[in-house]
C-alpha positions in Angstrom: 26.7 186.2 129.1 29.6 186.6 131.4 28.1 184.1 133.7 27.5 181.3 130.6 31.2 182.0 130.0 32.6 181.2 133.5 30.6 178.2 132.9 32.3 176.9 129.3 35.2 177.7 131.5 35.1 175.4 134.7 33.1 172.5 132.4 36.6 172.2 130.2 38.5 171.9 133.4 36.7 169.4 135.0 36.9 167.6 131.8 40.6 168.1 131.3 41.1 166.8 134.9 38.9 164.1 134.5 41.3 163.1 130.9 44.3 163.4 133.0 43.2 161.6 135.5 42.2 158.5 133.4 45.4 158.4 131.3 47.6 158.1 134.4 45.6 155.0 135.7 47.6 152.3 134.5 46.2 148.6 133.8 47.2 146.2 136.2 49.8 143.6 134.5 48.6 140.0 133.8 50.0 137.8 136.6 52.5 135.1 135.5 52.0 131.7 136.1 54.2 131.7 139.4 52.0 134.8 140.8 49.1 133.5 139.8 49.2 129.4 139.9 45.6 129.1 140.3 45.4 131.4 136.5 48.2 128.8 135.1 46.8 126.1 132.5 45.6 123.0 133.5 47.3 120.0 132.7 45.5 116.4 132.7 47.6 114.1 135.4 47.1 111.2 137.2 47.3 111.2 140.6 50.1 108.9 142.7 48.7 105.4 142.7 45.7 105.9 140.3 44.9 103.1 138.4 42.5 102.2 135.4 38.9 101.0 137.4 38.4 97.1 136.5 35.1 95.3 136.7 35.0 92.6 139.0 35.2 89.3 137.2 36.4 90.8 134.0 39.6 88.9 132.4 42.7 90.5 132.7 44.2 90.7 129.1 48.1 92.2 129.9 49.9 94.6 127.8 53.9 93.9 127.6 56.6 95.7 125.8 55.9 99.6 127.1 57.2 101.2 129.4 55.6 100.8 133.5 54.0 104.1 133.1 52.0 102.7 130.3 51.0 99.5 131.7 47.2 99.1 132.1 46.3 99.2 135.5 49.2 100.2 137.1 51.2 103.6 137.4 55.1 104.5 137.8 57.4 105.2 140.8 56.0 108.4 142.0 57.8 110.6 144.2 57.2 109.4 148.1 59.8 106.3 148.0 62.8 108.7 146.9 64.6 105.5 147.4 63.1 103.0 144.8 63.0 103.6 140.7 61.7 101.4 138.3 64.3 100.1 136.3 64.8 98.0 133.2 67.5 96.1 134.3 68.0 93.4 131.5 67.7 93.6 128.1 69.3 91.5 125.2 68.2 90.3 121.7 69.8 87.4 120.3 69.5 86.8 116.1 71.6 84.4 114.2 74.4 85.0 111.7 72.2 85.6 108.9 70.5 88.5 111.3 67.3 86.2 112.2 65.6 87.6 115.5 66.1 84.4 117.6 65.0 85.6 121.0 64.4 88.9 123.1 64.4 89.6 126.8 63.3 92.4 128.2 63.5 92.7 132.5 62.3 95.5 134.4 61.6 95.6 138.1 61.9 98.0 141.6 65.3 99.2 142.0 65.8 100.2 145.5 69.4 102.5 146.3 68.3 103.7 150.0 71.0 103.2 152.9 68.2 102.2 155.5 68.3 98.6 156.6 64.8 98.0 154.7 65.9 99.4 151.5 68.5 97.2 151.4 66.9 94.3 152.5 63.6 94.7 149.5 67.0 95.6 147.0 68.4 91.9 147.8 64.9 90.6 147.3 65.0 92.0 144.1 68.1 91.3 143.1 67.9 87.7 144.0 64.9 87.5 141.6 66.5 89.3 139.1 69.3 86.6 139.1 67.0 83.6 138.9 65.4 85.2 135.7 68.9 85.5 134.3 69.3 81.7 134.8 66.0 81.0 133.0 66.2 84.1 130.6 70.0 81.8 129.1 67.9 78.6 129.3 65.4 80.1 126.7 68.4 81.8 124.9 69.9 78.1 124.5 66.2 77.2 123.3 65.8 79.0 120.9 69.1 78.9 119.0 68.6 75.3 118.9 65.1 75.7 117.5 66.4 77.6 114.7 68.7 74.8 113.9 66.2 72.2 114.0 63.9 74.1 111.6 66.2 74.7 109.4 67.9 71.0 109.2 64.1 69.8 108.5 63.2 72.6 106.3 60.9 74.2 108.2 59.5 78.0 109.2 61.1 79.5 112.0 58.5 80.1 114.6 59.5 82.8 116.6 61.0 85.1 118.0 61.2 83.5 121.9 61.0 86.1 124.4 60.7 86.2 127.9 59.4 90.0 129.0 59.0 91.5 132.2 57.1 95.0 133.0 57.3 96.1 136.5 55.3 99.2 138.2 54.3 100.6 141.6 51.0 100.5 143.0 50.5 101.9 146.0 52.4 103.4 149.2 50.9 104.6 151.9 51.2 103.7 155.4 54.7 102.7 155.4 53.8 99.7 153.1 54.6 99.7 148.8 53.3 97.1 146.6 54.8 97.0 143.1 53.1 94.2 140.3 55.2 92.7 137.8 53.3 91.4 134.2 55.3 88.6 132.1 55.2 86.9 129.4 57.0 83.9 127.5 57.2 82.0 124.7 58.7 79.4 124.6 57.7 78.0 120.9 54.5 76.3 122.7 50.6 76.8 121.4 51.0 80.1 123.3 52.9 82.1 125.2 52.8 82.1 129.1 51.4 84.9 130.7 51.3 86.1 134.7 51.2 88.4 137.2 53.3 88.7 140.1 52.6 90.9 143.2 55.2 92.3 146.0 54.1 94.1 148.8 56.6 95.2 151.1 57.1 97.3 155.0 59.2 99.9 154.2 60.3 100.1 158.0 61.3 96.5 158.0 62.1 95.5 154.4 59.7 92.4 155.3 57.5 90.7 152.2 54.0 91.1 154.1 51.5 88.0 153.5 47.9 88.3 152.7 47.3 87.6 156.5 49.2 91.2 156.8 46.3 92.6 155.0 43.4 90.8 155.3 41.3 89.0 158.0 42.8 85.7 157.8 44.6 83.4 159.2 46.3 79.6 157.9 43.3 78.1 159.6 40.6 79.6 157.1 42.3 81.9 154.5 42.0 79.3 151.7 37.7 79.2 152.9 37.6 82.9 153.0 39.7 83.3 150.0 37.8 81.0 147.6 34.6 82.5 149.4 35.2 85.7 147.3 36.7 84.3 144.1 33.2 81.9 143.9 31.3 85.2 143.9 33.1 86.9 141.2 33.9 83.9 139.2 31.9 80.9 140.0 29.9 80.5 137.1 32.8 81.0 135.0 35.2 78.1 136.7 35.2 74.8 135.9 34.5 72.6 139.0 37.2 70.6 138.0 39.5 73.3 138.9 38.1 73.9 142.0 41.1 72.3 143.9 43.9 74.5 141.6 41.6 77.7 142.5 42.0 76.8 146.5 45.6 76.5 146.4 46.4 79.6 145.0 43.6 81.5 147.7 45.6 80.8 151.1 48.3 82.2 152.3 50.6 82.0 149.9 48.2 83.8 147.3 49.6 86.1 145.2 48.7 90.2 145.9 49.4 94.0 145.5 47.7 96.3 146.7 46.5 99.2 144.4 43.8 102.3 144.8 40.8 100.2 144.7 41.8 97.4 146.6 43.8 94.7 147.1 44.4 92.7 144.4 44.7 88.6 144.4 46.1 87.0 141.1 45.8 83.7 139.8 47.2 81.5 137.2 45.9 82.6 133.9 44.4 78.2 133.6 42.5 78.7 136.8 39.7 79.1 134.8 40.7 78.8 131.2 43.5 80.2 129.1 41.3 81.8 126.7 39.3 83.4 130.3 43.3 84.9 130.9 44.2 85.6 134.4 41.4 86.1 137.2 42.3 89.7 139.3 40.5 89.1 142.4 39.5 92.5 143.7 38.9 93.2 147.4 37.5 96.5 147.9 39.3 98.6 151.1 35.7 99.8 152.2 34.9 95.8 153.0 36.2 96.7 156.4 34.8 93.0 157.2 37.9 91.7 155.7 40.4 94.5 155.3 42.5 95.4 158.2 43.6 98.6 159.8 45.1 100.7 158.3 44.1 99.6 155.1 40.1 99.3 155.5 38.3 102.9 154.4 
């Protein structure tokens, strides 16, 4: 009996040390977000320089009005050129004295505020650009005040607004080189409006505009061969062989490029092939080291 009793005895201590024990264990606390940043919730992003994939061959139908970030196929300034925003650096809407919308403008490019020589250098590029537009931007002002007097002296509709918009983003930077591509459109009270696409790649240790010879395998002797080469094979069935010659001036080396995270990218007026077809984006993959030069090629 006495030995079932010092039994009872040492079971409820063991238990009451066990208890104790169990209750002073406290619960490790959850880690915040800044302890634990591989715990913290994803969020979707797009990486610096990722772009929209396009099909080879497939018309390019540009989006104007939103912001660069928002522009198909291209991205914003993303941190890496701490020197360079892009800025809307024109806007104006001109309406008549009964409030009628007569014409809008809308301007946005690179805006480069560095101290380096080469920063300077691309900011006069720019801004030398920027004036020219300003020259034709009050041309289509003029235009379009005058059209509204004109329809309404012969009793016609108004047709418009004009506008004249401008949507610039960056493409790519790496290797000391940035390319930016610039999307307009105009109209002008013709059929249509005017669209295009303008590409700017730039050494950002010189401030010099490189040419596609600066990028790809060519030279003045055979760029417009080589050039054409590749446009036949994405487009050929599609252009008109009357065209031909208007395609082979636009592929030497004064074609129009960016670079972006696919490849580089060679634009042609949107009646190369058709205006209906819209502007032909000639994509050159980096991996064709054949024709993509260091440091470029992958």
């Amino acid at each position: 009996m006495k030995l079932m009793k010092l039994f009872l005895v040492a079971f409820c201590a063991a238990m009451m040390l066990a208890f104790t024990c169990f209750a002073e264990e406290k619960p490790t606390p959850a880690a915040t977000q800044q302890e634990r940043p591989d715990q913290a919730q994803a969020t979707p992003s797009t990486a610096p320089g990722a772009m929209v994939t396009q099909t080879p061959g497939e018309a390019v139908t540009p989006t104007y009005g939103p912001t660069a970030s928002q522009v198909p196929g291209t991205t914003a300034a993303q941190a890496g050129s701490s020197d360079v925003e892009i800025k809307q650096t024109f806007e104006e809407e001109i309406k008549s004295d009964n409030g009628t919308l007569l014409c809008v403008i809308a301007y946005s490019r690179p805006v480069f505020t560095g101290n380096s020589k080469a920063s300077k250098k691309i900011e006069r590029t720019y801004a030398k650009e920027e004036k020219a537009m300003r020259k034709d931007a009050n041309q289509l002002k003029k235009k379009a005040e005058a059209e509204y007097v004109r329809a309404g002296e012969a009793g016609e509709k108004f047709i418009g607004p004009a506008y004249y918009q401008v949507n610039a983003a960056k493409t790519y930077e790496k290797h000391d080189v940035i390319s930016f591509v610039s999307r307009g459109s105009k109209f002008e009270f013709g059929a249509h409006p005017g669209n295009w696409i303008e590409g700017d790649t730039f050494d950002l240790k010189t401030g010099d505009r490189l040419r596609i010879d600066d990028v790809l395998n060519v030279n003045k002797n055979n760029a417009a061969d080589i050039i054409s080469r590749e446009f036949g094979l994405v487009f050929g069935s599609k252009l008109n062989k009357n065209n031909r010659e208007y395609m082979l001036e636009q592929s030497g080396l004064n074609a129009v490029f960016a670079l972006q995270e696919d490849g580089v990218h060679i634009y042609y007026n949107e009646d190369t092939i058709s205006h209906a077809f819209g502007i032909p984006d000639l994509i050159i993959p980096y991996t064709r080291t054949d024709l993509v030069k260091a440091p470029f090629a992958i």
